[in-house]
C-alpha positions as CSV (number, residue, x, y, z in Angstrom):
1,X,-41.9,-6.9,48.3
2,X,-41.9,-10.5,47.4
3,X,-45.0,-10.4,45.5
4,X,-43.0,-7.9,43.0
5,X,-40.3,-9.9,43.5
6,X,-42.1,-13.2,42.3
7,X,-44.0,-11.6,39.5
8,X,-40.3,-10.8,38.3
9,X,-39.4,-14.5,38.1
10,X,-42.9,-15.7,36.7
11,X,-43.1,-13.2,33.9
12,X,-40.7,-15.0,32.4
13,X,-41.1,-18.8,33.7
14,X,-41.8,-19.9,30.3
15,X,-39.0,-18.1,28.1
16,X,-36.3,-19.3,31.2
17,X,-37.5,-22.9,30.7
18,X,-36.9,-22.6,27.2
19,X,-33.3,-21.4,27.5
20,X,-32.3,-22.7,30.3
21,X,-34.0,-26.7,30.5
22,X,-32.7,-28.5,34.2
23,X,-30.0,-30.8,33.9
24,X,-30.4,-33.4,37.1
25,X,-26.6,-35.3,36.4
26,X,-25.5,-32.4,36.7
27,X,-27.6,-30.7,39.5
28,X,-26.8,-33.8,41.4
29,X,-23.3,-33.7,40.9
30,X,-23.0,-29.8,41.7
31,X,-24.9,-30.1,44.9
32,X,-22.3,-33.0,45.9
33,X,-19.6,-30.9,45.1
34,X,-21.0,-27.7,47.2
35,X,-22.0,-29.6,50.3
36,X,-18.1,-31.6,49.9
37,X,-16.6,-28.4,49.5
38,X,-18.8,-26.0,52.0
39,X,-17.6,-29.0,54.7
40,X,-14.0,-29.2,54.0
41,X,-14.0,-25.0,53.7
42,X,-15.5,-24.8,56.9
43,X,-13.3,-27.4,58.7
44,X,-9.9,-26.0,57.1
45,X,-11.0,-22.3,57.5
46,X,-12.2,-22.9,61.3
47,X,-8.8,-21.2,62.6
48,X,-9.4,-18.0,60.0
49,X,-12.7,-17.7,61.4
50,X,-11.7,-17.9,65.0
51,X,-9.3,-14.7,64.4
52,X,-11.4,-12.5,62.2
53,X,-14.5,-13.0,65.2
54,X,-11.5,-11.4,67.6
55,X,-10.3,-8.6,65.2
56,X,-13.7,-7.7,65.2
57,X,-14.6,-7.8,68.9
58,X,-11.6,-6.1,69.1
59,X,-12.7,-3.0,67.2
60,X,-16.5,-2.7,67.9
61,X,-17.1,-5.0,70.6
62,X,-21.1,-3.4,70.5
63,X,-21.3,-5.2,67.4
64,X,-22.2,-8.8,66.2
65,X,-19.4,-10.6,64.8
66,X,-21.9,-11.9,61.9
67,X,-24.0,-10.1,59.6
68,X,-26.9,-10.9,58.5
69,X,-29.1,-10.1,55.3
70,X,-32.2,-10.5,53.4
71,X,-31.1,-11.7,49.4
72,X,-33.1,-13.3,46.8
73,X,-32.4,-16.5,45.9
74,X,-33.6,-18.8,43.0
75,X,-36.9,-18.2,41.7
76,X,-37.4,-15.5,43.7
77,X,-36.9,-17.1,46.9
78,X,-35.5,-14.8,50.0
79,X,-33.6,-16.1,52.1
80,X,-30.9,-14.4,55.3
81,X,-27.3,-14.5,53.8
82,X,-24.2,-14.6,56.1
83,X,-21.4,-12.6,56.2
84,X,-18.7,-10.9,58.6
85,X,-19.5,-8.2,59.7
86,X,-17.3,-5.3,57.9
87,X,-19.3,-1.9,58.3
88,X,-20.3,-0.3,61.6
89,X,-23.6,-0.9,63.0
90,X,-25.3,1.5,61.6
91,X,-24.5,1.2,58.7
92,X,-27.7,0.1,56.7
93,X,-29.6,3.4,58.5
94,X,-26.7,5.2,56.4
95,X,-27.0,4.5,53.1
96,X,-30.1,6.5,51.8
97,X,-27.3,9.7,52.5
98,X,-24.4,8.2,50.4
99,X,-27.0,6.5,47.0
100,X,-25.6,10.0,45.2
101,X,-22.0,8.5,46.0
102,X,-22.8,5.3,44.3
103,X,-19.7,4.2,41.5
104,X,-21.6,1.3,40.1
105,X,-23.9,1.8,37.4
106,X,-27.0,0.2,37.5
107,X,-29.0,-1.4,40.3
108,X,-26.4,-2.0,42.8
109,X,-24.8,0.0,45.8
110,X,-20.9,0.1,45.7
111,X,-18.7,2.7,47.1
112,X,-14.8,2.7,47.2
113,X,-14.5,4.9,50.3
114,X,-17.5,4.2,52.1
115,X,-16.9,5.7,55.2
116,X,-19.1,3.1,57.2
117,X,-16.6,0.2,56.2
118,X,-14.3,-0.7,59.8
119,X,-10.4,-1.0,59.7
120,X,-10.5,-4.9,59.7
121,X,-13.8,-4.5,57.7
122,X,-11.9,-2.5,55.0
123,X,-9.3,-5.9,54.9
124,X,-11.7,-8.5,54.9
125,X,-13.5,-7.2,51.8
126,X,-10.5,-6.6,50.4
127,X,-9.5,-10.6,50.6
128,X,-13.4,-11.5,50.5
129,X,-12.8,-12.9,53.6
130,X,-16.6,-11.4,54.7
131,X,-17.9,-13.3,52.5
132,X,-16.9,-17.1,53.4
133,X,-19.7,-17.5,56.4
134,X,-21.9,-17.9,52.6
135,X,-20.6,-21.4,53.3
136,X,-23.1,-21.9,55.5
137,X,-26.1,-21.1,53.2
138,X,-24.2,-23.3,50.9
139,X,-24.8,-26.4,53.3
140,X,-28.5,-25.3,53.8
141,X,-28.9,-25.3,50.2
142,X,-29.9,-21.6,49.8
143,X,-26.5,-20.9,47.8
144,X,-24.1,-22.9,45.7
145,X,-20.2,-22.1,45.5
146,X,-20.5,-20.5,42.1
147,X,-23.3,-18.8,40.8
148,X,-24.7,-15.3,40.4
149,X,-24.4,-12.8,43.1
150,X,-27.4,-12.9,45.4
151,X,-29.3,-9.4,44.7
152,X,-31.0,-7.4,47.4
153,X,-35.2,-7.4,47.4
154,X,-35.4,-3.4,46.7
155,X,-32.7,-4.1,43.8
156,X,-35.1,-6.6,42.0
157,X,-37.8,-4.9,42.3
158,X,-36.5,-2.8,39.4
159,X,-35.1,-5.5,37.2
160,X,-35.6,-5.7,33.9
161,X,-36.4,-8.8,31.9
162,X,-32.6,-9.7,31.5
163,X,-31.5,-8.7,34.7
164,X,-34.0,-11.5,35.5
165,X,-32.3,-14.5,34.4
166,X,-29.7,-14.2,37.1
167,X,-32.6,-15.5,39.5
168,X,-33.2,-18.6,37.5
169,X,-30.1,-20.7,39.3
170,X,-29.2,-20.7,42.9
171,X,-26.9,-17.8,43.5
172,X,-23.4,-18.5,44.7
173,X,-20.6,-17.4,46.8
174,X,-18.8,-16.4,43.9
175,X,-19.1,-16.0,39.9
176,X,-17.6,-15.0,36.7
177,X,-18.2,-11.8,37.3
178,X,-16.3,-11.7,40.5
179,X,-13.1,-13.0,38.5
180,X,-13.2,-11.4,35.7
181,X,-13.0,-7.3,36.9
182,X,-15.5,-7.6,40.1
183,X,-16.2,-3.9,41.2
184,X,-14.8,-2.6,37.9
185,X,-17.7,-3.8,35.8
186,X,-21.1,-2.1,35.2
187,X,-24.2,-3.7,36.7
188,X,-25.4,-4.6,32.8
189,X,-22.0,-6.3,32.2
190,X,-22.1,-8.4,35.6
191,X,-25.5,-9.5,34.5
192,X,-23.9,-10.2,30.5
193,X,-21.6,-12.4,32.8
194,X,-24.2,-14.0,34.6
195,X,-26.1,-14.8,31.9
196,X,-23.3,-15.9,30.2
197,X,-22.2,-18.2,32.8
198,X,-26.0,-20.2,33.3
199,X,-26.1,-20.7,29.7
200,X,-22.9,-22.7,29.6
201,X,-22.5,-23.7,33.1
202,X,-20.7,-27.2,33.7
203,X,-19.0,-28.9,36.5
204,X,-15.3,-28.1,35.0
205,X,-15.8,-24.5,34.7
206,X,-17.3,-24.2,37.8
207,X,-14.4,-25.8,39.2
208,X,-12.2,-22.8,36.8
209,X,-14.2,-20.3,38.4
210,X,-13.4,-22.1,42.3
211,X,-9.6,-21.9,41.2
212,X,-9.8,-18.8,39.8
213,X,-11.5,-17.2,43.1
214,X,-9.1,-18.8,45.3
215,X,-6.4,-17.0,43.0
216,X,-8.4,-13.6,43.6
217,X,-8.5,-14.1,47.3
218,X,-4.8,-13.8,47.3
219,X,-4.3,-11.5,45.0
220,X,-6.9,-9.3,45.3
221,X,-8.2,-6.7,42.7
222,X,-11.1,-4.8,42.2
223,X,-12.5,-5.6,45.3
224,X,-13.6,-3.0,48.3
């Protein structure tokens, strides 16, 4: 799996360098600003943490509070990604019975009623909240705060050349995509917005994007 996964990446090492060239002012300033604002996030949202782990307890106590992943990062790399736990247990032995169900197009999973999403589960998508414990993998370096979505290994295995790029920066706890329609959008047009977003990434409108996710967490739409 990450053999495939890496002869993804280095297919196209040469064309990625030539769009995309590293900029070290600003990789040093983005890293600052992730590991300042993973801190603060954690230290402010400590209380918010506290009560989700209950709520979930609460409903399944057989489960963990935390779930935990395989994605693909940068370059390929894989790496476990955090999350709350918002699904029953057995929930990953489910899914090959609801792919036919799937209401994205393209090489991603998404389902509006899945039926393995939990009561609080069902909430804390709905407000992202299942996603902050990405914080984490923000502070060991594995994610930024914005960036593309990290994809799952079986999903890149069937990416095409363009669906490619998206691997080329550290993925991040949210994106453009994420504000601008989320779950609404076709795989090809998150990956348009991926693309899109490396190619012009800067510090201020990666702070836009931070503002504008913070908006989305209160007002939620699209999400599920």
């Amino acid at each position: 799996m990450e053999k495939s996964i890496k002869l993804v990446v280095e297919n196209h090492q040469l064309l990625n360098r030539l769009l995309y060239k590293n900029r070290p002012i600003y990789g040093f300033f983005k890293r600052s600003m992730d590991i300042v604002g993973a801190s603060i996030g954690l230290v402010l949202l400590s209380p918010l943490f506290i009560i989700v782990a209950l709520l979930i307890t609460h409903e399944d106590a057989k489960g963990s509070i935390f779930f935990v992943q395989k994605r693909v990062g940068k370059d390929g790399k894989v790496f476990w990604m955090y999350k709350f736990r918002s699904m029953c247990v057995d929930a990953e032995s489910q899914l090959t019975a609801l792919l036919d169900q799937n209401e994205i197009a393209g090489k991603m999973f998404k389902m509006k009623k899945d039926p393995r999403i939990t009561k609080i589960g069902r909430f804390i998508r709905k407000t992202s909240i299942d996603e902050l414990p990405q914080l984490f993998n923000v502070l060991k370096g594995e994610m930024s705060l914005i960036g593309p979505r990290p994809p799952l290994e079986n999903e890149v295995d069937d990416y095409s050349s363009q669906d490619a790029k998206r691997l080329l920066v550290k993925p991040g706890c949210s994106g453009l995509w994420q504000v601008s329609g989320r779950n609404q959008l076709s795989f090809e047009e998150m990956v348009a917005l991926d693309v899109r977003y490396i190619q012009t990434r800067n510090l201020i409108f990666d702070i836009l994007i931070i503002v504008k996710t913070i908006w989305v967490m209160i007002k939620p739409n699209g999400a599920y």
